[in-house]
N, CA and C atoms as a LAMMPS dump frame, in Angstrom:
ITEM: TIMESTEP
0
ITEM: NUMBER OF ATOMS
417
ITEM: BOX BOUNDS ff ff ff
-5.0000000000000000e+02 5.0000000000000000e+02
-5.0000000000000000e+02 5.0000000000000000e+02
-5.0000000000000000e+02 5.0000000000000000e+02
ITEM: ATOMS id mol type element x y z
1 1 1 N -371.977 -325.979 346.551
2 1 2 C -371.611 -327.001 347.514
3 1 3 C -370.218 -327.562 347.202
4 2 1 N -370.041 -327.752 345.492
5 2 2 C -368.722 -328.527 345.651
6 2 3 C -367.673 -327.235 346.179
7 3 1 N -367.552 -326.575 345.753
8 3 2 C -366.433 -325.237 345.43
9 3 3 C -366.254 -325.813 347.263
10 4 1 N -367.011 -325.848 348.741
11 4 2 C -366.649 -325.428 349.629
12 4 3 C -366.58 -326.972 350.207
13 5 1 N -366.965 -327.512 350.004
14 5 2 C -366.507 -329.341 350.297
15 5 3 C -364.785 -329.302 349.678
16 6 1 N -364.558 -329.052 348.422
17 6 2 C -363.317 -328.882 347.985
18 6 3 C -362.464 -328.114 348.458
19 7 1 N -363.217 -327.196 348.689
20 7 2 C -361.825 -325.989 349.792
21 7 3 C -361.682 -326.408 350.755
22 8 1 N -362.569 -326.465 351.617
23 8 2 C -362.468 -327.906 353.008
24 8 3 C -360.987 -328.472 352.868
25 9 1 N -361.524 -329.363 351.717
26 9 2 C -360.666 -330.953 351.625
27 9 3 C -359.024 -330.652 351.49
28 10 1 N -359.209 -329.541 350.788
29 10 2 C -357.472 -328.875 350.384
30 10 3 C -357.441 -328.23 351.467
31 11 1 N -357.841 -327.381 352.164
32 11 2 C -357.343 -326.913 353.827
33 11 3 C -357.104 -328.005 354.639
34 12 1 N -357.824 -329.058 355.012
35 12 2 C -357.146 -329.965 355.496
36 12 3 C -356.526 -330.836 355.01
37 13 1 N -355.79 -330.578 353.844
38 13 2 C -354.679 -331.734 353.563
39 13 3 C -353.53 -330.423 353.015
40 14 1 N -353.721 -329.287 353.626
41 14 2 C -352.525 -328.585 354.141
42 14 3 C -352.126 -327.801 352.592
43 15 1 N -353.002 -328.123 351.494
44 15 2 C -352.459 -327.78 350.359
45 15 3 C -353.591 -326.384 349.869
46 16 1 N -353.781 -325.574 350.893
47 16 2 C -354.629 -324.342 350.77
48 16 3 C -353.6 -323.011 349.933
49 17 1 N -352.273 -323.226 349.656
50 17 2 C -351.118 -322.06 349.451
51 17 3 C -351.01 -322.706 348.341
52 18 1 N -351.36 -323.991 347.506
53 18 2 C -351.011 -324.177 346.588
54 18 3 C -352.658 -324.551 345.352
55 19 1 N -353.216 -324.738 346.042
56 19 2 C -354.787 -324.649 345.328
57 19 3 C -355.69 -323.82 345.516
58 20 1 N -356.117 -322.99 344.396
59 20 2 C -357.134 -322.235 345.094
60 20 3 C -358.515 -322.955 344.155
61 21 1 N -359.609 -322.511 344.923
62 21 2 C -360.624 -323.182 344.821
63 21 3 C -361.777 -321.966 344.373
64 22 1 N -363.061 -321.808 343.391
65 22 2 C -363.576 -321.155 342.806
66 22 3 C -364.96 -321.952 342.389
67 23 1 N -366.038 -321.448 342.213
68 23 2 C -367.093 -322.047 341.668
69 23 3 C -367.834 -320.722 341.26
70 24 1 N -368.674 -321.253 339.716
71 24 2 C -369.175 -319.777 338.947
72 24 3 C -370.091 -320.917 338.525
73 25 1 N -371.165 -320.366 338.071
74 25 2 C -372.308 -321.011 337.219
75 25 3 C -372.271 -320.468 335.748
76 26 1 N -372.759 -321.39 334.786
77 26 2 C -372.944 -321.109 333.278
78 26 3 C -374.473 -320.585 333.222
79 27 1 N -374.715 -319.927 333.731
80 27 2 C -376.126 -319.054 333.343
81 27 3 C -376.528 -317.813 334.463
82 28 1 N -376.921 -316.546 334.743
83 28 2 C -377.145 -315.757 334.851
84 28 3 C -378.227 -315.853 335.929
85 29 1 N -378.975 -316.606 336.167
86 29 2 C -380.161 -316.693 336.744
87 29 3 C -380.218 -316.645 338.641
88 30 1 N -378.735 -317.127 339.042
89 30 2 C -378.726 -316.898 340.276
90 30 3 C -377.46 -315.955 340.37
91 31 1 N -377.21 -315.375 340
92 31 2 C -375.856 -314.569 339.466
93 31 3 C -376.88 -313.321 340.935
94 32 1 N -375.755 -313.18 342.27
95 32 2 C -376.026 -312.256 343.327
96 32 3 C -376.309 -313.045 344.342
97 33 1 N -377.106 -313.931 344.177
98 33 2 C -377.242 -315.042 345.463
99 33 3 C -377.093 -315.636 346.483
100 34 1 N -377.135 -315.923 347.383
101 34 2 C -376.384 -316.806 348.593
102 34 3 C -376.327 -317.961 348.082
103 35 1 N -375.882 -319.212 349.078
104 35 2 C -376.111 -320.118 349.087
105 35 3 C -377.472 -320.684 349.016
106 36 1 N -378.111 -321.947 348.542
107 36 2 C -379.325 -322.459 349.287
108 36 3 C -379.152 -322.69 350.264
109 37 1 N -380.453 -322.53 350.972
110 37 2 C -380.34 -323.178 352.208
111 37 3 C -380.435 -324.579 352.198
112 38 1 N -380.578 -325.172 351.836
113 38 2 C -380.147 -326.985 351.416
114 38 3 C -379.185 -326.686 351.697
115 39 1 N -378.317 -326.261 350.718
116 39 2 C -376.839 -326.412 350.851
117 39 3 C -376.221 -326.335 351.98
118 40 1 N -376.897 -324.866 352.239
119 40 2 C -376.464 -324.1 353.562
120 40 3 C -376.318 -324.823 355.21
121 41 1 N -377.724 -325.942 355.154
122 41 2 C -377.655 -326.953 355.696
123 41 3 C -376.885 -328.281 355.664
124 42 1 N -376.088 -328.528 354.834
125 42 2 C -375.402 -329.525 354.781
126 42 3 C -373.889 -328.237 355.339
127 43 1 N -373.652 -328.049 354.489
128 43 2 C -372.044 -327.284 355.034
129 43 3 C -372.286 -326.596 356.761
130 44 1 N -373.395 -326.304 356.951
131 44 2 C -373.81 -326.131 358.531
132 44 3 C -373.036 -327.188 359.583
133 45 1 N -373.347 -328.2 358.646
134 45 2 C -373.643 -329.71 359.511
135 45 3 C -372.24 -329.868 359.773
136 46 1 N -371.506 -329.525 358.364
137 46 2 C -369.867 -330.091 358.459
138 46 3 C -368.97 -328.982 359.058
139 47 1 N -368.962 -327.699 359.206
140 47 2 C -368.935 -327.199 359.974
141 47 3 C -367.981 -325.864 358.566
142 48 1 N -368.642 -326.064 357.882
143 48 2 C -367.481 -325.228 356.586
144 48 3 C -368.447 -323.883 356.525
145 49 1 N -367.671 -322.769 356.707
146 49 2 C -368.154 -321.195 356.497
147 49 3 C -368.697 -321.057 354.84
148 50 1 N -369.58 -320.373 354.43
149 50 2 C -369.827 -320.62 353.012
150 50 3 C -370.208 -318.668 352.854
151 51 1 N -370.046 -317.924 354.364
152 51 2 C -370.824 -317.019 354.353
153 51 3 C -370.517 -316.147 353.632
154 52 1 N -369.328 -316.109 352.985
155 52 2 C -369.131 -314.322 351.927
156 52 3 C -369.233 -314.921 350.655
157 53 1 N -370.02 -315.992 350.128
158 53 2 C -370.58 -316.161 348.565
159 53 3 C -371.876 -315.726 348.185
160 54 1 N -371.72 -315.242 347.117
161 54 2 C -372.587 -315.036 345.998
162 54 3 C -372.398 -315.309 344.61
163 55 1 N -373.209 -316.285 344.314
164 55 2 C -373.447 -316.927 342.667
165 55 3 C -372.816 -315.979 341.822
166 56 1 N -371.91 -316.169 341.005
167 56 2 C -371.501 -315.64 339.865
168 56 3 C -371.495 -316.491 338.867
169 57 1 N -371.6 -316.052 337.437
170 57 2 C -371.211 -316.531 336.117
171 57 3 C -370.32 -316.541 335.796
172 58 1 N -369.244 -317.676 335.181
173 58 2 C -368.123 -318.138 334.234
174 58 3 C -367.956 -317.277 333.601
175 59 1 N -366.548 -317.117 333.083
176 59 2 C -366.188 -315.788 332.274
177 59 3 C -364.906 -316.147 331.437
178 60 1 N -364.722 -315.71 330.57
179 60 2 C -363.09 -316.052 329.856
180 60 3 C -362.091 -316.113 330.891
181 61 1 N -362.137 -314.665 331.947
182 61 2 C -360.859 -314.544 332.612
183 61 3 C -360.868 -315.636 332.963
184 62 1 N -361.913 -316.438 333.702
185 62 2 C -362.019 -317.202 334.763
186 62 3 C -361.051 -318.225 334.15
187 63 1 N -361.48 -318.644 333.066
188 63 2 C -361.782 -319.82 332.034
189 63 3 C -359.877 -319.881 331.662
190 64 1 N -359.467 -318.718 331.868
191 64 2 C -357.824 -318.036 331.672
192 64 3 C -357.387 -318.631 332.92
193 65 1 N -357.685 -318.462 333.975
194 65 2 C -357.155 -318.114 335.304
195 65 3 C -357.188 -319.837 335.701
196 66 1 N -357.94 -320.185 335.516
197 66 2 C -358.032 -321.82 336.385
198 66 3 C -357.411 -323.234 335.182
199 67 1 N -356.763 -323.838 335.864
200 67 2 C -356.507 -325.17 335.256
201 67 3 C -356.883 -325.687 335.055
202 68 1 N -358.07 -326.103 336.142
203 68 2 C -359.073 -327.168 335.863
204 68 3 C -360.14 -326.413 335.832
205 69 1 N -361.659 -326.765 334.961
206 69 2 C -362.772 -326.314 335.029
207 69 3 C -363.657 -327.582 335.188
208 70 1 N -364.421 -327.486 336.431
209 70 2 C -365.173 -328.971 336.649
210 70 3 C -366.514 -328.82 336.384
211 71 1 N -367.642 -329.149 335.374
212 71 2 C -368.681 -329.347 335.418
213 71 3 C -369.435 -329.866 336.498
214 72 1 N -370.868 -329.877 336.442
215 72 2 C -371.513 -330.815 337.733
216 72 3 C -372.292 -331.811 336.555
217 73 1 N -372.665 -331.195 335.461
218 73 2 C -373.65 -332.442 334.407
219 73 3 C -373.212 -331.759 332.763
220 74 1 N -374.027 -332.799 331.954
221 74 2 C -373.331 -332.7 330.822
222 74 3 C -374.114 -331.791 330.368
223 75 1 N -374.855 -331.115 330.643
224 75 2 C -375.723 -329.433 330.685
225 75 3 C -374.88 -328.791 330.582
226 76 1 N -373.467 -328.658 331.904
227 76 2 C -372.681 -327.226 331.977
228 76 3 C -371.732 -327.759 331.144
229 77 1 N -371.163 -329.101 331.125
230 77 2 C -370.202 -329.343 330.11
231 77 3 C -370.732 -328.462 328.556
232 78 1 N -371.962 -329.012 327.842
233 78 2 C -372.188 -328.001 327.103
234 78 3 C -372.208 -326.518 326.978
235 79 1 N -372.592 -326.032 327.883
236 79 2 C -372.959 -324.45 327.95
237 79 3 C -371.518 -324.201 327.859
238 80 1 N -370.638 -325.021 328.651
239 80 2 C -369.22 -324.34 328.485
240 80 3 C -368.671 -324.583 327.278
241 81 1 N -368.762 -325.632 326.729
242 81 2 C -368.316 -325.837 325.538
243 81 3 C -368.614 -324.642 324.295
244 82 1 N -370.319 -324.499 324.234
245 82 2 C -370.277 -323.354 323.773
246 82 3 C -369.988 -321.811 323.9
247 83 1 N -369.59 -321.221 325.299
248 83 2 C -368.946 -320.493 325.438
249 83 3 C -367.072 -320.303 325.176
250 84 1 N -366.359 -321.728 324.613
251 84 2 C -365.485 -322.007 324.143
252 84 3 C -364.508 -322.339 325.212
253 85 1 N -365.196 -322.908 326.305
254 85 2 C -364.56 -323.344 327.844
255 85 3 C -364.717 -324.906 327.451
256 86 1 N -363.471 -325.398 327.808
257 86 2 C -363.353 -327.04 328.123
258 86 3 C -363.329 -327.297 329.743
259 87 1 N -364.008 -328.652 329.686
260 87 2 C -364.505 -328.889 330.843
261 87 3 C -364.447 -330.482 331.124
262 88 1 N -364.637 -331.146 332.281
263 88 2 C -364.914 -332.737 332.17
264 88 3 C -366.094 -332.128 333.446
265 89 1 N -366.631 -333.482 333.802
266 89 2 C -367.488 -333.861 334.65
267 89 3 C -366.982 -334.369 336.16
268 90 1 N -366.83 -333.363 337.318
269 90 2 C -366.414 -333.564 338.303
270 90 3 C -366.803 -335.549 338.563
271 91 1 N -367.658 -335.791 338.104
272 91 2 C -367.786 -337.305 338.905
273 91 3 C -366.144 -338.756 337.477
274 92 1 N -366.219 -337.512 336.209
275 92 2 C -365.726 -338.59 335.664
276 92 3 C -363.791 -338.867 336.581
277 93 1 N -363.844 -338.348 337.81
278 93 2 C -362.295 -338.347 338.372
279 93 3 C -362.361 -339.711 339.227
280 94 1 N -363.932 -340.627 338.972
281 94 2 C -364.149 -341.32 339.61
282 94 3 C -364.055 -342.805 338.589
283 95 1 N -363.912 -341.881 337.429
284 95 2 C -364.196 -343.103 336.515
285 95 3 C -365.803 -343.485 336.495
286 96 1 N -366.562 -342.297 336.422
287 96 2 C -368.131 -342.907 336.697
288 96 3 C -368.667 -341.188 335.754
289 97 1 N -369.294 -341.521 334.538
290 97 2 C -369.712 -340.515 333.482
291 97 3 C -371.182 -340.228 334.211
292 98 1 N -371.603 -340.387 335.074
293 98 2 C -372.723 -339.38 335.639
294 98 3 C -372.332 -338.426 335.849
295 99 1 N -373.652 -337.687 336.32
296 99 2 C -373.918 -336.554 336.679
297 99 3 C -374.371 -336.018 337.991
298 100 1 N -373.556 -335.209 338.569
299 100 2 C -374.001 -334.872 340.151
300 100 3 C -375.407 -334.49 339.947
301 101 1 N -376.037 -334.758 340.993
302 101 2 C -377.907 -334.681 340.922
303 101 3 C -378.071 -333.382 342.049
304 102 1 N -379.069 -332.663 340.333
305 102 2 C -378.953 -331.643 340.768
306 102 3 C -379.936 -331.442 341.609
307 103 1 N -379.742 -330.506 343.355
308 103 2 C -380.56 -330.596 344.403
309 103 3 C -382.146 -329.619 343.835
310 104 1 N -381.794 -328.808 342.533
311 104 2 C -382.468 -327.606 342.338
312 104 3 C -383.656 -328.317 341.834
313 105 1 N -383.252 -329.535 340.855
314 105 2 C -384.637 -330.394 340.521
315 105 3 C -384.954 -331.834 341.422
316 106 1 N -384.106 -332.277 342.139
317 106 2 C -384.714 -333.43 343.191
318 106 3 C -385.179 -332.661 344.228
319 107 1 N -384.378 -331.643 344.74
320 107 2 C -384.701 -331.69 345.708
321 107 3 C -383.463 -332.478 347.049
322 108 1 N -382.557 -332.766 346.714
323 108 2 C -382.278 -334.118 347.704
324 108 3 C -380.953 -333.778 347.491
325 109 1 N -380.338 -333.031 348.565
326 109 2 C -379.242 -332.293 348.735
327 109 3 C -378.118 -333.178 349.457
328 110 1 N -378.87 -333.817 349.984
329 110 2 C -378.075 -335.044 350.613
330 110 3 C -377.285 -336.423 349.606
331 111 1 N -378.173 -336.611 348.758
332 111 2 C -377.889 -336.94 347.273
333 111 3 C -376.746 -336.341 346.965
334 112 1 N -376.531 -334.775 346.585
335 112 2 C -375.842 -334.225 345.808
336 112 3 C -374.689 -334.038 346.674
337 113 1 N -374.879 -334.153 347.746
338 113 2 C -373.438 -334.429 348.667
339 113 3 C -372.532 -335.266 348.636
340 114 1 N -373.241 -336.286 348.614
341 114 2 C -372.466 -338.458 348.524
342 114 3 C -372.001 -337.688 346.864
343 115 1 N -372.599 -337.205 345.771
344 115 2 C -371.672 -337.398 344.616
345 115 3 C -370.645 -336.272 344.974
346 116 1 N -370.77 -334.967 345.526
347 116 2 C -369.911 -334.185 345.667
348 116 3 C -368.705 -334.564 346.242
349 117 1 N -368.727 -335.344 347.225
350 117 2 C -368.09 -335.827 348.434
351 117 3 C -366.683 -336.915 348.142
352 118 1 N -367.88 -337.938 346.845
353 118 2 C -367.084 -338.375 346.503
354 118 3 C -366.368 -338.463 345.035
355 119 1 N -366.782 -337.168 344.463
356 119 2 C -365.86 -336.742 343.117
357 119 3 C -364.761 -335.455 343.785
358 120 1 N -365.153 -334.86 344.58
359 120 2 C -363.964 -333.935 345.291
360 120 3 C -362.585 -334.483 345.79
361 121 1 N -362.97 -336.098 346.308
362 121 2 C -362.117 -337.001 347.137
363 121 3 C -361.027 -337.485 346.061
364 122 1 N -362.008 -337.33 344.585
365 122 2 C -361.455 -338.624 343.579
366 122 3 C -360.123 -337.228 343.099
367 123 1 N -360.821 -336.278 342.736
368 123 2 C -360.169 -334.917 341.927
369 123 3 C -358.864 -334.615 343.094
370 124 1 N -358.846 -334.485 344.21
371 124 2 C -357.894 -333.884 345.381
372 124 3 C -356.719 -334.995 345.044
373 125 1 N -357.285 -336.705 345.007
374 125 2 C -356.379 -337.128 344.919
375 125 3 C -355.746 -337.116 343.332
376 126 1 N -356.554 -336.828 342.233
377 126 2 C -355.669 -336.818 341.107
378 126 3 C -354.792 -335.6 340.761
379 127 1 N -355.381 -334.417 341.154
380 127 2 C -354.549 -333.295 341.078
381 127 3 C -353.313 -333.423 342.268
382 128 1 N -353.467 -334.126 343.515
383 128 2 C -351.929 -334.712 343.776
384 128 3 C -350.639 -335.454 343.444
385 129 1 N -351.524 -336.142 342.874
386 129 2 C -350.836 -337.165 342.145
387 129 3 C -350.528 -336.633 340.859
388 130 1 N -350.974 -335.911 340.21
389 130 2 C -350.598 -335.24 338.797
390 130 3 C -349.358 -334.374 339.187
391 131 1 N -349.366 -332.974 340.173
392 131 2 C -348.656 -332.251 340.167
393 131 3 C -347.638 -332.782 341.533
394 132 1 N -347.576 -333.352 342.182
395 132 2 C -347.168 -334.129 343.006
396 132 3 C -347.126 -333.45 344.526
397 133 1 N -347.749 -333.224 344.949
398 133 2 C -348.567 -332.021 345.749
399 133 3 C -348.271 -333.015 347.593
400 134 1 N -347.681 -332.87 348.097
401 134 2 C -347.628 -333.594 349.513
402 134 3 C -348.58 -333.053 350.394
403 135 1 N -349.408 -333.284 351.412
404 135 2 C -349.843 -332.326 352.464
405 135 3 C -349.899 -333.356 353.386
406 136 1 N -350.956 -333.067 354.207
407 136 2 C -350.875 -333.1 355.489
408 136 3 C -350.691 -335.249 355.831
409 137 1 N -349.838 -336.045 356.082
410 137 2 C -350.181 -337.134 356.39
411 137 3 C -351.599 -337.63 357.292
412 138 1 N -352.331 -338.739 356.129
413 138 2 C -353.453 -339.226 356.828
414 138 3 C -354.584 -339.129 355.858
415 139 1 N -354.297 -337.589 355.14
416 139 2 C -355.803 -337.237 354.603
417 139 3 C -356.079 -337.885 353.164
């Protein structure tokens, strides 16, 4: 969910040529997958294509290739840690050390949206403001 709320947010603030956007899981278990359909239902709603993914696992290259690596809880922060990946917690861009709630054990995808929604909002604007990134006026 976040990876395509976040690609969203950088396509419409015009900065799609200068961010690219990626999401991998730290464990094997849905590694081939679609989306949930939870999920699938919320990005339905907002009107974001999610259709050519399938779950993959984190990898060195990856871990090489990206600047930022965003956790969703302090679960993947670990797993990455021990795979020798540094990481923060997508919600701490909010200044708030929770943890996005995960829909796989509530259940409550709508939940995991409001934190997605609004740690994507917090991250878009700090990685602008870090690298000094202009796009689209308004967003």
């Amino acid at each position: 969910m976040a990876e395509f709320v976040f690609r969203h947010k950088v396509d419409l603030a015009g900065l799609s040529d200068k961010i690219e956007v990626a999401s991998a899981g730290t464990g094997d278990e849905e590694e081939g997958n679609r989306v949930h359909r939870g999920t699938a239902r919320i990005l339905d709603r907002l009107n974001i294509d999610y259709s050519s993914k399938r779950a993959a696992r984190i990898n060195a290259h990856d871990a090489a290739k990206y600047d930022y690596i965003i956790a969703m809880d302090a679960a993947n922060v670990r797993d990455l840690r021990y795979m020798g990946i540094d990481s923060v917690k997508l919600l701490e861009y909010c200044g708030d050390n929770s943890n996005i709630s995960d829909p796989w054990y509530t259940g409550n995808f709508d939940k995991t949206f409001e934190d997605v929604d609004r740690g994507t909002d917090a991250l878009l604007t700090y990685i602008r403001n870090k690298h000094f990134l202009k796009g689209n006026i308004g967003d």
